[in-house]
FIKOLDO-128688 format. One line per 4 residues: number of its first residue (from 1); their letters; for each residue z, y, x of C-alpha. Coordinates in steps of 0.001 Angstrom, whole numbers, m for minus. Layout:
BEGIN
NUM> a> Z/Y/X  ...
This chain:
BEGIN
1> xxxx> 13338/16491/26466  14377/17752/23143  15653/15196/20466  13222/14661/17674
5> xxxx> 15788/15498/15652  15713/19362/16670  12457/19699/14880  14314/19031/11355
9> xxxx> 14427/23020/11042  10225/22881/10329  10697/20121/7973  13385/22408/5851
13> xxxx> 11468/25372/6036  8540/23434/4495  10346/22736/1626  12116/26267/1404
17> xxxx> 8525/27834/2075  5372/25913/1134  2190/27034/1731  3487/29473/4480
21> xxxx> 4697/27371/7035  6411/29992/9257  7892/27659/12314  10630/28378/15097
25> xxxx> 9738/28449/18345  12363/28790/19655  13892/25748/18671  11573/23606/21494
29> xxxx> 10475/26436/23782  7171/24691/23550  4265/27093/21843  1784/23709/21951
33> xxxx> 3964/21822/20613  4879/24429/17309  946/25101/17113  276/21396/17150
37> xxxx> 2888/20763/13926  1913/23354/12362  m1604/22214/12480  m885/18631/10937
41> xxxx> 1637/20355/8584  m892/22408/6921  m3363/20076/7103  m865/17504/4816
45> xxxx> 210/20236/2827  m3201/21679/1735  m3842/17408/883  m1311/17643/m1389
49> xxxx> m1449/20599/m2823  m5250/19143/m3391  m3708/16090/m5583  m1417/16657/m8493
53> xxxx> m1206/12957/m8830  0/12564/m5475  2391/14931/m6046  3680/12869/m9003
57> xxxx> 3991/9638/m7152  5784/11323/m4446  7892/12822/m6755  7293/15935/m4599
61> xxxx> 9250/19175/m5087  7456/22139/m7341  8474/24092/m4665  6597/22093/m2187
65> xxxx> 3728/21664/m4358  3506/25535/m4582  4301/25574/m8019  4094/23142/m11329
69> xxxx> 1617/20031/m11208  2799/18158/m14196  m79/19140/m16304  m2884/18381/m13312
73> xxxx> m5430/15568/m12230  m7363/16108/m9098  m10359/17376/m9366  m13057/14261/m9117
77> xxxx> m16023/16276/m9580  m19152/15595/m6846  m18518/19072/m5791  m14785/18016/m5379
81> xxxx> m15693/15369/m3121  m18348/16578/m873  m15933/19625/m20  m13318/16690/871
85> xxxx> m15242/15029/2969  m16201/18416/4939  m12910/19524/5071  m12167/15823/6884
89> xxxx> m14593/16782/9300  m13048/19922/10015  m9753/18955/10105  m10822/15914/12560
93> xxxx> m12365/18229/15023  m9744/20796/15010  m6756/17595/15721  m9149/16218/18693
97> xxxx> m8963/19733/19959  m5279/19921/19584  m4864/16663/21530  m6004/18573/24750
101> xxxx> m3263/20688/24509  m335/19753/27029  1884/18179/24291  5172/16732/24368
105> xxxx> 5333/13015/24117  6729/13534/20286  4242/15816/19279  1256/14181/21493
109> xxxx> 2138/10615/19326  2119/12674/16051  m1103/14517/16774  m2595/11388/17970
113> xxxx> m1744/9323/15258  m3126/11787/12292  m6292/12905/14243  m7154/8828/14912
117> xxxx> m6311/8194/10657  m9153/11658/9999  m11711/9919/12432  m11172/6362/11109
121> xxxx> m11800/8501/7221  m14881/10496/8576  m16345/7274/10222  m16413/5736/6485
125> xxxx> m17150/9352/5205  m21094/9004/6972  m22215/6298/4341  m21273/8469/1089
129> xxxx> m20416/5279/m1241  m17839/4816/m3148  m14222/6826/m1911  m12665/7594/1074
133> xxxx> m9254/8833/1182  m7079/8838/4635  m6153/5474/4784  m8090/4034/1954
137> xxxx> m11629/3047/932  m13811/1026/m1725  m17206/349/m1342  m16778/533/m5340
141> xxxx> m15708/3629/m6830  m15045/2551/m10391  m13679/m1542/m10282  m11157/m3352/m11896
145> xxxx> m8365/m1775/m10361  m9579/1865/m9030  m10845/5114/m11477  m9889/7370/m13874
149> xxxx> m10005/5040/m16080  m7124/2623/m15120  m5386/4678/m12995  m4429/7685/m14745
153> xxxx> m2905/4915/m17306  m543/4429/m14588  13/7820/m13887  899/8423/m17761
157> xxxx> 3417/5735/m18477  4463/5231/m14897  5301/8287/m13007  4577/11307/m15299
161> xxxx> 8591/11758/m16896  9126/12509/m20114  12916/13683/m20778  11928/16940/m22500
165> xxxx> 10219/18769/m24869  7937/20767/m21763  7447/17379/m20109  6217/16349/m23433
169> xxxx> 4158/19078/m23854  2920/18532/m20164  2130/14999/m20737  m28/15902/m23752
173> xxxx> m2144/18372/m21642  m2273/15992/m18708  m3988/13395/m21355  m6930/16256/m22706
177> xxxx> m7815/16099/m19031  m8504/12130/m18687  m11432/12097/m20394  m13207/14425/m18570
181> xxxx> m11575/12837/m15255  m13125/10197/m16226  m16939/11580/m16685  m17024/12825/m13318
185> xxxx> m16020/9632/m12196  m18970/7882/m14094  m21331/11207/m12475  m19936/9866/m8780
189> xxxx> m20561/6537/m9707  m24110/7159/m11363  m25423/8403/m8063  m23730/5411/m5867
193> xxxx> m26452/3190/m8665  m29309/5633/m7700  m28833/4889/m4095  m28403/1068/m4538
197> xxxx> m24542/299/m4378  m24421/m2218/m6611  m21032/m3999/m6959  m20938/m7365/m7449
201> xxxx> m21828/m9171/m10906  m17903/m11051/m10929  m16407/m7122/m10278  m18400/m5786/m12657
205> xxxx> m17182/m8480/m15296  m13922/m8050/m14179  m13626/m4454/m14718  m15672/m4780/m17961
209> xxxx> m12372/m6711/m19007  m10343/m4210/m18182  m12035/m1187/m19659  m12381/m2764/m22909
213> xxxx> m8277/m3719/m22788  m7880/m44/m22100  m10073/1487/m24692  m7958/2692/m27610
217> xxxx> m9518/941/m30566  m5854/1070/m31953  m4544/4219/m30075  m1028/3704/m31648
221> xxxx> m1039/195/m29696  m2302/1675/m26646  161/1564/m23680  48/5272/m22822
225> xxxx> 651/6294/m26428  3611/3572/m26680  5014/4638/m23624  5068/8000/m24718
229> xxxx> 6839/7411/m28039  9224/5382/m26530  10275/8312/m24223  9713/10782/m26900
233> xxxx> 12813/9245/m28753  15267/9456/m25992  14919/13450/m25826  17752/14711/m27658
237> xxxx> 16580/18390/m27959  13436/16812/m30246  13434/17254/m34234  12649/13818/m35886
241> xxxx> 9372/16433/m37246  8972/17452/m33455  8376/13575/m32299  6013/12732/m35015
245> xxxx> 3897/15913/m34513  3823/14854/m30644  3182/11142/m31531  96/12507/m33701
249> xxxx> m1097/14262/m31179  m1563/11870/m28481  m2969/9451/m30781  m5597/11735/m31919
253> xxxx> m6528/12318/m27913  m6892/8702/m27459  m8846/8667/m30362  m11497/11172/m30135
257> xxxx> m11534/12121/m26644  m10512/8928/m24806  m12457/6049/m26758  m15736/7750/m26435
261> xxxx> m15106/8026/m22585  m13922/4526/m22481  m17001/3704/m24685  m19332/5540/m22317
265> xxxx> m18393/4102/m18984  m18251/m29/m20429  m21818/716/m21522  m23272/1826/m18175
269> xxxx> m21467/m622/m16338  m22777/m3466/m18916  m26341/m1973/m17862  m25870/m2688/m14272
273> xxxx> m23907/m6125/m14823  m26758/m8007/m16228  m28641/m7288/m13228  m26300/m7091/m10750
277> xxxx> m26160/m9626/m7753  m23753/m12832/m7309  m22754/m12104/m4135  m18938/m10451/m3422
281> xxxx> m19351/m9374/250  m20173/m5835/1291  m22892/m7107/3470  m25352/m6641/699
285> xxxx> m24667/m3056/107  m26918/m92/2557  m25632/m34/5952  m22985/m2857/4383
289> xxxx> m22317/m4601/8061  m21469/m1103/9651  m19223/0/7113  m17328/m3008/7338
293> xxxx> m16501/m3014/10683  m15869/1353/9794  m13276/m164/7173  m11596/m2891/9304
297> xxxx> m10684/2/11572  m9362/2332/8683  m7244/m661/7176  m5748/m2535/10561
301> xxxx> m5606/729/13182  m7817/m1541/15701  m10824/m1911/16993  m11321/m5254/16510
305> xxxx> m13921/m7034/15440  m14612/m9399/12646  m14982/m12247/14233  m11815/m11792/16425
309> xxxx> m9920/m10828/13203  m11047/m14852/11721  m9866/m16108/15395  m6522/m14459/14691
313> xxxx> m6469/m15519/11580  m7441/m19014/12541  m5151/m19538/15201  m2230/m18876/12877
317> xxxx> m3755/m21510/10294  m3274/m23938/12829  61/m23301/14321  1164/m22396/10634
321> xxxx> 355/m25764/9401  1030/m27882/11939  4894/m26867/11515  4834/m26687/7682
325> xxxx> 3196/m30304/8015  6289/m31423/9792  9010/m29665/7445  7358/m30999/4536
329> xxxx> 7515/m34824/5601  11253/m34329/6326  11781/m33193/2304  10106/m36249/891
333> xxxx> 6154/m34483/695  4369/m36904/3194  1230/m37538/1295  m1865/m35385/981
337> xxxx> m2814/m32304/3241  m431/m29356/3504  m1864/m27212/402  m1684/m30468/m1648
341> xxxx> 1641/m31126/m1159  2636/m26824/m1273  988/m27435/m4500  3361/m30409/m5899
345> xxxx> 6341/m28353/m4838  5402/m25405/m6920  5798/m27402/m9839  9107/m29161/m8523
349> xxxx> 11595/m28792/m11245  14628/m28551/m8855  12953/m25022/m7925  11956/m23410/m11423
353> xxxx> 13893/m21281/m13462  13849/m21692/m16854  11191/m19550/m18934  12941/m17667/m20892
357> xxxx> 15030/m14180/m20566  17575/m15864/m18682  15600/m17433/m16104  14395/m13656/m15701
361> xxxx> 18080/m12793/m15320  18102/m15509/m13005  15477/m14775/m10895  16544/m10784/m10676
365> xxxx> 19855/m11945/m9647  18296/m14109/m6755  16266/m11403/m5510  19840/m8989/m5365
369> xxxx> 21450/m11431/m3554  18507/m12263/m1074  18405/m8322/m634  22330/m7990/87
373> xxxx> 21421/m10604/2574  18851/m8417/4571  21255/m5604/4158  24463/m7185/5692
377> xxxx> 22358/m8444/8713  20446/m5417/9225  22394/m4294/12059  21089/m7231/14297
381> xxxx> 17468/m5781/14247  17810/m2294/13818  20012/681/14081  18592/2728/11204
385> xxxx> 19786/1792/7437  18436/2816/4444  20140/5615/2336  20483/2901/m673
389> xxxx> 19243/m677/m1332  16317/m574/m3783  16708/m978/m7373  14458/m4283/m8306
393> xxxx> 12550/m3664/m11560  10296/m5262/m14028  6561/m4236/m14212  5870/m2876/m17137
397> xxxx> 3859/m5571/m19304  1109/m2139/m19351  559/m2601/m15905  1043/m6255/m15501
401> xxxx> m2732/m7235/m15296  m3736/m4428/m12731  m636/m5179/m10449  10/m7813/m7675
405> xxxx> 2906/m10252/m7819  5373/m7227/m6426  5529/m4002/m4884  7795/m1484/m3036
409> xxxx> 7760/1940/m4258  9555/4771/m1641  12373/6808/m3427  10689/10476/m4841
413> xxxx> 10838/13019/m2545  13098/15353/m4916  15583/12715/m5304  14786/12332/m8533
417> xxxx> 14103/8317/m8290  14926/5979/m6383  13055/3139/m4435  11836/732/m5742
421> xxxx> 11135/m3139/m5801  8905/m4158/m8622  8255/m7633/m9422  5577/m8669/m11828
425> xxxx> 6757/m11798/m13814  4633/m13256/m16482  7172/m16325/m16776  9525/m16969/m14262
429> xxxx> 8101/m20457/m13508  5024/m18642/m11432  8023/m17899/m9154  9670/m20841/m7254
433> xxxx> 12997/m20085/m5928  11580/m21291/m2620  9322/m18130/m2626  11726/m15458/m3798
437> xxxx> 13830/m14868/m84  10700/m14015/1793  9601/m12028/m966  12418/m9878/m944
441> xxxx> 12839/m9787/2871  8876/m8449/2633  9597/m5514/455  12809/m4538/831
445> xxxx> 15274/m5113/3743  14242/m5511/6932  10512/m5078/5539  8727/m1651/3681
449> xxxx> 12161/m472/2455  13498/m229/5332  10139/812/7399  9882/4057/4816
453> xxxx> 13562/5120/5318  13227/4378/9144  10138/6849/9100  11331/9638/7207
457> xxxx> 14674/9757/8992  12888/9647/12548  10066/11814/11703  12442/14334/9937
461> xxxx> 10909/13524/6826  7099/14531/8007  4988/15257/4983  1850/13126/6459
465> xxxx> 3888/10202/6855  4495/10193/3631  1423/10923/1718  m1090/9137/4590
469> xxxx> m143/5784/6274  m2022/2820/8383  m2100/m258/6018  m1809/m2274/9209
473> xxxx> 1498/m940/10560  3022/m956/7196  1863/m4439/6192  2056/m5856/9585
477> xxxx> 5622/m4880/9828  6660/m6311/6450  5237/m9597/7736  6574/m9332/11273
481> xxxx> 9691/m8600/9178  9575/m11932/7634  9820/m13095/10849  12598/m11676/11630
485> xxxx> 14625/m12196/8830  13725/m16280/9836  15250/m15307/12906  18502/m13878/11270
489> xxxx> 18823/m17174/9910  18197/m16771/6436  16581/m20204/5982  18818/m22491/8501
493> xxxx> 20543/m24473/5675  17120/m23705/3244  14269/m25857/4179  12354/m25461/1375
497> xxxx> 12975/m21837/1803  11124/m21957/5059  8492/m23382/4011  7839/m20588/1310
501> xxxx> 8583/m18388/4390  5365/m20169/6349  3329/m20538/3233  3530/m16837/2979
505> xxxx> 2220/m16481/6938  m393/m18809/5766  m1861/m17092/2660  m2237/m13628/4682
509> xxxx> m3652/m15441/7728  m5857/m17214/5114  m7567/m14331/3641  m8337/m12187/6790
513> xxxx> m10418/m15522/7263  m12219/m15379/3945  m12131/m11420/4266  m14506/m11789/7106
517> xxxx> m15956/m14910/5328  m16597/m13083/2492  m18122/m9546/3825  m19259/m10606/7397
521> xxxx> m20263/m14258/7286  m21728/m13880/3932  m19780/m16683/2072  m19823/m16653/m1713
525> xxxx> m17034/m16301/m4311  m16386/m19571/m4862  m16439/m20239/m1085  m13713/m18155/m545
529> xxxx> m11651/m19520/m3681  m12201/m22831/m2637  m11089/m22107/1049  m8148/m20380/m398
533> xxxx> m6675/m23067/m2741  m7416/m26119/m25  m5950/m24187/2967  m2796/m22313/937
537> xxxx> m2051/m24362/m1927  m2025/m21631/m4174  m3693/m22406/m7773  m7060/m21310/m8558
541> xxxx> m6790/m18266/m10612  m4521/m16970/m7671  m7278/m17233/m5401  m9882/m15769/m7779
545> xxxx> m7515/m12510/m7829  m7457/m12474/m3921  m11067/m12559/m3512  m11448/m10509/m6185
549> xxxx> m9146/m7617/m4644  m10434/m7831/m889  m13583/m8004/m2562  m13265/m4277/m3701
553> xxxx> m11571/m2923/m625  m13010/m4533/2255  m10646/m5414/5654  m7424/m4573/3734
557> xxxx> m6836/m8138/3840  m7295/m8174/7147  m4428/m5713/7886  m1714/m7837/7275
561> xxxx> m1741/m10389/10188  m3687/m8333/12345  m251/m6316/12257  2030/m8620/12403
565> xxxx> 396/m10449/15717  149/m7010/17295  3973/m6254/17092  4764/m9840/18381
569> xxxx> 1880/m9273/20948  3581/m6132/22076  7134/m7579/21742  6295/m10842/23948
573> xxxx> 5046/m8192/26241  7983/m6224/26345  10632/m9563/26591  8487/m10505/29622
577> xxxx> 8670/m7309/31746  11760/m6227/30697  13452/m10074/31106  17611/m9578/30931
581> xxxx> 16824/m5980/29873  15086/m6949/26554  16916/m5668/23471  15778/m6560/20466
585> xxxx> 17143/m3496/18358  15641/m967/21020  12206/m2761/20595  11978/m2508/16787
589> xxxx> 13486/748/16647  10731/2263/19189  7935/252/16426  10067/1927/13286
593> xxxx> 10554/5594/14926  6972/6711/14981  5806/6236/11235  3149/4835/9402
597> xxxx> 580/5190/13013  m2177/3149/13966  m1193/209/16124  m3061/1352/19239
601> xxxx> m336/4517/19317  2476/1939/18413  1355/298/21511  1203/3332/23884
605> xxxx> 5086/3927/22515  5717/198/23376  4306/823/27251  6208/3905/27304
609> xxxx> 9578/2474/26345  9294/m260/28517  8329/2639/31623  11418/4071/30720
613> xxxx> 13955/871/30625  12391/m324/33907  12652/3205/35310  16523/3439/34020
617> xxxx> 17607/m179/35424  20167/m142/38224  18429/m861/41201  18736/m4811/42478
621> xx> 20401/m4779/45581  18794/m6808/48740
């Protein structure tokens, strides 16, 4: 069998080549094989090359791209989308007919993987609401934290670079577009109303919120404009004349093109709010029950139902608390139920840091130290290392309200940044030092830090594992990577530490419960906040922002500890068969090697790695 490592050469000429894709080969000997990459290769190229904006957050070489994107916003027009979602259908059929093809086991797992991610996106595709892309759906297509509107602001003072006079004058043209972005969003949107998709009277107040915080009343005090000045300061080739002309520029965009649009959208939505119905779950929408159970499969890479997802989810709860119950009577918290008493140690002055820029420093410092941690015990899970350790950042107060409480971002493609850890802090007292290791261990090292380097090194940097991915591999590993950094050790002289470590297992078992609650067993809003706060012990506006977000993308909650019980599924699988021959590095490195795959192909690589260790053991002598 030939390494997967000799297939680099397609990956380089990619780069060199673009849009041509002329493959070796020779360098496998296997035509199915070179036909079947060069099927999913064009098929990820020609999705890239059909969103600029993608190409920005990759950080994806012009050269890939097939020339310069810096001035481009995809195309959201209803012509736009319908050819999308035909070209998904062709691109579907034509990887299911590729899989008959006698593949190699590399290029089988890589065809597979794709052509299951295009049927789980065509599935969704057959009830034309909202958006669909590989890997990611809303029932919604405009809410408080999806559109034009909101997230081309990120685009602008987030990824699009401005360190010179032609990225300024890039950015400037990028901005003309918004508004118009932004109208055929509203078109989309107006003919999701027609047919009855009416989101939810909370959403619609919610985004309400956030349109009006967005429209440019002031455009010099809008973040994109300050954003933009600030950078326009720092290029040195710009006249002190130069910046001001660009600064007037931008401001009168925002002013006459973008406020109107803003204007626009906040009064149809204000139409549909005052007679729009209470209830969050998805349930309510045309064909709502179907497409939920179409979306759990996008989001987790299963086929499971909803009510096995709650079992899951329950069955943690229990085993979850029960421990946490224990550990928490040991440190003094004996009185009150388990969410109670998680909610008495949040406030626990012996684990705040002051509020103030130093306890920021503080807290930044913690989370670079919990980091090295994960770094310098790496080697005792896994054999692949990231490149660099992330750099841990800020948010940007712009951004704060539309972002969770952290992210990981990958490194660009064109080296041009570098990964990412992103922490959104408000005050540094909404972050207890108790909660800041698993955090850290989530996003960084061993978690999605290290799962994104693992994948592009073992996949030789595959385009479609970067720009499509299975939310339930990627967050299932980050949790199951929790796990394992408990294993490491990282909380044996930390008991409070642990406990932020199982409160964390809690909340995501917790909301694949109200998830299905919430779109499946019809529960209301306040249901689901309730269950939240009295099973987590996380405050109440905390839980309004959970519901709120699974409440617009329905089964992502779900993904997270439906992953993370697969991969120990498969591992107690693996430790059982395999007995003395188990090793723990060779197990996670078989989960990391793959990609970002559904979990059904992460368990046929499982089963085939244990074949192979039971086929290579020295034979027992009688």
């Amino acid at each position: 069998m030939v390494p997967r490592s000799a297939y680099g050469l397609r990956r380089t000429l990619i780069l060199i080549i673009g849009a041509s894709l002329v493959l070796s080969c020779a360098r496998s000997g296997r035509l199915a094989d070179t036909e079947a990459y060069k099927l999913v290769d064009s098929i990820a190229l020609e999705a890239l090359q059909d969103s600029p904006e993608t190409a920005e957050r990759l950080g994806v070489p012009e050269s890939l791209y097939g020339g310069p994107y810096h001035e481009l916003l995809d195309d959201r027009s209803i012509a736009a989308v319908e050819r999308r979602r035909i070209s998904r259908l062709e691109h579907a059929e034509a990887l299911r007919e590729m899989q008959i093809r006698p593949l190699s086991p590399e290029a089988g797992r890589e065809v597979s993987s794709v052509s299951q991610q295009f049927d789980a996106a065509t599935d969704l595709d057959r009830y034309a609401i909202g958006y669909v892309r590989i890997g990611w759906a809303s029932p919604y297509l405009i809410n408080h934290l999806d559109g034009a509107y909101t997230d081309l602001v990120r685009l602008m003072t987030q990824k699009h670079p401005v360190r010179s006079r032609a990225d300024a004058d890039s950015w400037l043209a990028r901005l003309r577009k918004v508004a118009p972005a932004m109208r055929d969003d509203l078109r989309n949107l107006e003919v999701d109303l027609r047919n009855g998709v009416i989101p939810p009277r909370d959403e619609l107040n919610r985004t309400l919120e956030r349109i009006r915080s967005l429209t440019p009343v002031r455009p010099r005090e809008h973040p994109a404009y300050i954003q933009f000045a600030d950078s326009l300061a720092d290029v040195s080739e710009l006249t002190h004349d130069e910046i001001v002309r660009l600064q007037d520029e931008a401001a009168v965009i925002l002013a006459n093109d973008l406020r109107p649009a803003y204007d626009e959208l906040a009064r149809t939505l204000q139409d549909v709010a005052d007679k729009a119905p209470e209830e969050p779950g998805v349930w309510r929408q045309p064909n709502g029950e179907e497409y939920y159970r179409s979306a759990l499969r996008l989001y987790t890479g299963t086929a499971r139902t909803p009510q096995e997802i709650a079992d899951i989810g329950r069955g943690v709860i229990a085993d979850v608390t029960a421990e946490m119950d224990t550990l928490l009577a040991s440190q003094g918290y004996a009185e009150g139920s388990v969410a109670e008493r998680m909610t008495a140690l949040s406030s626990a002055p012996d684990y705040l840091l002051p509020d103030s820029l130093e306890g920021v420093s503080d807290l930044f410092a913690a989370l670079r130290e919990h980091q090295i941690w994960g770094e310098d015990n790496l080697a005792r899970i896994s054999n692949f290392k990231p490149r660099a350790l992330t750099d841990t950042r800020l948010v940007p107060k712009a951004a704060r309200r539309a972002s969770g409480g952290a992210y990981y971002r990958p490194a660009a493609m064109d080296g041009s940044k570098p990964a990412t850890f992103n922490v959104n802090v408000v005050s540094p007292l909404e972050w207890p030092t108790w909660s800041l290791p698993t955090l850290t261990f989530h996003e960084t090292i061993p978690g999605h830090h290290l799962q994104v380097e693992a994948a592009r090194a073992s996949t030789d940097g595959a385009l479609w594992n970067a720009i499509w991915t299975v939310s339930g591999f990627n967050e299932g590993w980050a949790l199951y990577a929790e796990d394992l950094a408990n294993e490491l050790g990282a909380y044996r002289n930390n008991p409070v530490g642990r406990l932020g470590y199982l409160q964390a297992v809690l909340l995501r078992a917790a909301r694949a419960v109200a998830d299905v609650g919430v779109h499946s067993e019809r529960w209301t809003r306040q249901e689901a906040v309730d269950y939240l706060v009295a099973t987590v012990g996380i405050s109440t506006a905390q839980a309004e922002r959970e519901v709120d977000r699974f409440t617009i993308w329905p089964g992502h909650a779900c993904s997270y500890i439906v992953g993370r019980e697969e991969i120990r599924r498969l591992r107690g699988m693996a430790d059982r068969e395999l007995g003395p021959q188990f090793d723990l590095v060779a197990f996670n490195d078989v989960v990391l090697s793959g990609g970002s795959r559904p979990l059904e192909i992460v368990g046929r690589d499982v089963r085939a790695w244990i074949e192979a260790q039971k086929a290579s053991a020295p034979a027992v002598e009688k």
